[in-house]
C-alpha positions in Angstrom: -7.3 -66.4 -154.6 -3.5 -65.8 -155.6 -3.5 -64.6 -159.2 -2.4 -66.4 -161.9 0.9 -66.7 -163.0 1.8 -65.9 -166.8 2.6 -69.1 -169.4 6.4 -69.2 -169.5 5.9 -70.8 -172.9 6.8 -68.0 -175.2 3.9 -67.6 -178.1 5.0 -69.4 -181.6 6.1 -66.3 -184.1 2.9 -65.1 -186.3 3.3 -66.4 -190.0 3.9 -64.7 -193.4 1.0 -63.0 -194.7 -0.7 -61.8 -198.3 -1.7 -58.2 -196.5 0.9 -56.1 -198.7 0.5 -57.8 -201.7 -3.5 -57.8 -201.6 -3.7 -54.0 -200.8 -1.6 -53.4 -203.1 -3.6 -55.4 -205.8 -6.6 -53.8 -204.7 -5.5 -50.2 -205.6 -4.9 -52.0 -209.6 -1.1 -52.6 -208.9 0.5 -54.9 -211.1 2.3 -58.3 -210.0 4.4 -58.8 -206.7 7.0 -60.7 -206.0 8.5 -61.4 -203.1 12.6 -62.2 -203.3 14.8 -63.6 -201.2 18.2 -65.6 -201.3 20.0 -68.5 -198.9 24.1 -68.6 -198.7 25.1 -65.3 -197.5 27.0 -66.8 -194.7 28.7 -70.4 -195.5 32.5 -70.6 -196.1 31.8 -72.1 -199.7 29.2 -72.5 -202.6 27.4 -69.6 -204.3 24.6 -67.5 -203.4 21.2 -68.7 -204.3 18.5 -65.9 -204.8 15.3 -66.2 -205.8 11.7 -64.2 -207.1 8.2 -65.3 -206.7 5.1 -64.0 -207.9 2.2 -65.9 -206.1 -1.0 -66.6 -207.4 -3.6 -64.8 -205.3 -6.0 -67.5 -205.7 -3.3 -70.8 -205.5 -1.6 -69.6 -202.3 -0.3 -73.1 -201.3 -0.8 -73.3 -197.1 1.9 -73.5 -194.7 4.2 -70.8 -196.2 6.4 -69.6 -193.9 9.8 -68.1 -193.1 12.1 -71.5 -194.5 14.2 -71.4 -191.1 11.3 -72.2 -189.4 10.7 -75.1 -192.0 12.0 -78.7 -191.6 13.9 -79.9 -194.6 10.8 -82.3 -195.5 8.1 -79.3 -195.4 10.7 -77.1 -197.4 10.8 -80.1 -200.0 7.3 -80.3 -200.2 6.5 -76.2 -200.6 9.0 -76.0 -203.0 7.4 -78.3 -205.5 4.1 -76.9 -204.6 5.1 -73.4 -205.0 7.0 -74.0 -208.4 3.7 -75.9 -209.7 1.7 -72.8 -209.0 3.4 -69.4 -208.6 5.8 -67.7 -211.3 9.6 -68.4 -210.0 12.8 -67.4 -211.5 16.5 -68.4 -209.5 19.6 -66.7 -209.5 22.9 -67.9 -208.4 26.5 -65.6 -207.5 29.2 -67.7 -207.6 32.0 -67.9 -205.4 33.9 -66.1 -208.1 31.8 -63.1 -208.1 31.4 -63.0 -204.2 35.4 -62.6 -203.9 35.3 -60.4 -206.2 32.4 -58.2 -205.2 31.8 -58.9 -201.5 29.0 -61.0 -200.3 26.2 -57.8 -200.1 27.1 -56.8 -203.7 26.9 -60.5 -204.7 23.5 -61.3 -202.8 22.0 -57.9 -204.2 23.1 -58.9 -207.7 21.9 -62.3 -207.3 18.4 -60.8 -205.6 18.1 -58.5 -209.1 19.2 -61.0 -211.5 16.7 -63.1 -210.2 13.8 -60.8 -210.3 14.8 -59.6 -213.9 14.2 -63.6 -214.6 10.5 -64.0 -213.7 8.6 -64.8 -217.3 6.3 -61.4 -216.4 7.7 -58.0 -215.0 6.3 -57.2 -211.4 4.8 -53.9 -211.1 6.4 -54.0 -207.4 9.0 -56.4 -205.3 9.3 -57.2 -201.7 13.0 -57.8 -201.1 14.1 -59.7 -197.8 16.5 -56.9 -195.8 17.3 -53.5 -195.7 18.6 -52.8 -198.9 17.1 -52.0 -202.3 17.9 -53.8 -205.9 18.2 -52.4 -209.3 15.0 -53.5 -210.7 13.1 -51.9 -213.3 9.7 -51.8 -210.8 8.9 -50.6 -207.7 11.2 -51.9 -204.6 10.8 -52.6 -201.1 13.0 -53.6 -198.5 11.7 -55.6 -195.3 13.7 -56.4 -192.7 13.0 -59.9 -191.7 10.7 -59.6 -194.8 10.6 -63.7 -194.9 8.1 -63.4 -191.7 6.0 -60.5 -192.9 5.1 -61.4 -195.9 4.6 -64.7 -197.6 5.7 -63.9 -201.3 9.2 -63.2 -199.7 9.1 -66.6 -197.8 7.8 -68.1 -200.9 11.3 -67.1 -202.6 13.4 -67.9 -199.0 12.1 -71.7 -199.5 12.9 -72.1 -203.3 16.4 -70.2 -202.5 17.0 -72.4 -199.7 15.8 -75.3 -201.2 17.5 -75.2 -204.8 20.4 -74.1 -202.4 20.6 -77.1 -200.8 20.2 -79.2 -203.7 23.5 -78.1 -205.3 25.6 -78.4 -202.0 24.2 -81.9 -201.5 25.9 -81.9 -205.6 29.1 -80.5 -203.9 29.4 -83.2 -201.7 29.8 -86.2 -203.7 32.1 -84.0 -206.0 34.1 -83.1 -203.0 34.3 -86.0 -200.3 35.5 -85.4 -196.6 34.0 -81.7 -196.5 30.9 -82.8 -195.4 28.7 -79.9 -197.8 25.8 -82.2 -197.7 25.6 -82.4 -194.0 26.8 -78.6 -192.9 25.7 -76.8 -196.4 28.9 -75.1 -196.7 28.5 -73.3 -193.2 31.0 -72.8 -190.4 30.4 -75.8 -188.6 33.4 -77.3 -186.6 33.6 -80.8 -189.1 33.8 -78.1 -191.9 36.6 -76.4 -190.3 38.2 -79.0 -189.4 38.2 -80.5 -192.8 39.8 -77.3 -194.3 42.8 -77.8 -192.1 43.2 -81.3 -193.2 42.5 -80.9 -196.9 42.6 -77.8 -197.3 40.0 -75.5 -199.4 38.3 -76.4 -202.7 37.3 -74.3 -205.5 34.1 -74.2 -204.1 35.6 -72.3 -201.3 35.0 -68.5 -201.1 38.8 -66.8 -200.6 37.6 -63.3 -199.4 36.1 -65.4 -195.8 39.1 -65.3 -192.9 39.0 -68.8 -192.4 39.0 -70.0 -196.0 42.0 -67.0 -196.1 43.4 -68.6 -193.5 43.0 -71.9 -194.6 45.0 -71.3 -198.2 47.7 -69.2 -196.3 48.7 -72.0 -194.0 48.3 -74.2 -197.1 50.4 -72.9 -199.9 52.5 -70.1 -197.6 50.9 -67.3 -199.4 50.8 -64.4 -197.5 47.7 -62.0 -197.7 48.3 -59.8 -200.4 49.3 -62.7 -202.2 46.2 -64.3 -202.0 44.3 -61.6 -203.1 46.0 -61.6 -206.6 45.6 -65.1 -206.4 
């Protein structure tokens, strides 16, 4: 009998899970939080970061990683999440990420939005591989918003509240299609910054959006970054 050949049908990723948070509960630690933020790469809006501490007994089910989420199931955790866990946002504007970088401005946004929760955490799981000024114990996870499910707790209300305010941007700013594309590099995007050119909304210190108000107004590089 010829042996069996193995499933082509690569395994579904496993989800988030409570394991750091509950051992670290167990040994009389304080609050968690997990933190996360959406927006690090789109040509405009700001960086959305958030911080949640879960409750360990109101977990609400189907947590997971929000890329992994459809828009509808990241609609509904948010509201379930925010009616039972401690949240606090963040947001770096475009203003800050030209002037900072787009790290600096993600890691100030991550803090800033950690410092907001109504109860200090005693530790925080941050999404990457870099730490944030908090007062409390910090931990960096790469690909932190599969591991553990405070961290993709905070990537859904990030992405989420994101989402909500580029959806905003788009009926402030018709033709550039922010509701649709979220601000990122998509080719309708890019096209609509050569035809219109970029908004406010825009973040200056990406090439393309450089680009973009070079060809535009005939500023030349160092130009534009005085601008």
């Amino acid at each position: 009998m010829a042996p069996r050949k193995p499933s082509s049908t690569p395994s579904a990723p496993p989800k988030p899970t409570f394991a750091r948070e509950r051992a670290w509960l167990a040994r009389g630690g304080g609050p968690v939080a997990g933190c996360d933020e959406a927006g690090r790469g789109p040509l405009a809006g700001p960086v959305v970061a958030a911080a949640v501490i879960l409750d360990p007994k109101r977990i609400p089910r189907g947590i997971d990683d929000s890329k992994r989420l459809t828009p509808e199931r990241r609609e509904a955790l948010f509201d379930k999440i925010c009616g039972s866990a401690m949240v606090a946002v963040a947001i770096a504007s475009t203003a800050r990420i030209d002037r900072d970088n787009i790290l600096r401005a993600s890691l100030w946004a991550m803090a800033r939005a950690v410092r907001g929760l109504p109860e200090a955490p005693a530790r925080v799981l941050v999404d990457g591989r870099d730490g944030i000024d908090v007062a409390c114990i910090c931990e960096p996870l790469i690909g932190g918003d599969g591991l553990a499910v405070s961290i993709a707790a905070a990537s859904i209300v990030a992405k989420v509240t994101r989402d909500r305010l580029m959806m905003r941007l788009g009926d402030a700013c018709p033709g550039y299609g922010f509701e649709q594309h979220m601000g990122y590099a998509v080719p309708a995007h890019l096209a609509a910054l050569r035809q219109l050119g970029p908004t406010v909304h825009h973040r200056r210190s990406f090439a393309p959006v450089a680009a973009a108000w070079e060809t535009r107004l005939g500023l030349s590089q160092p130009d534009l970054a005085l601008a």
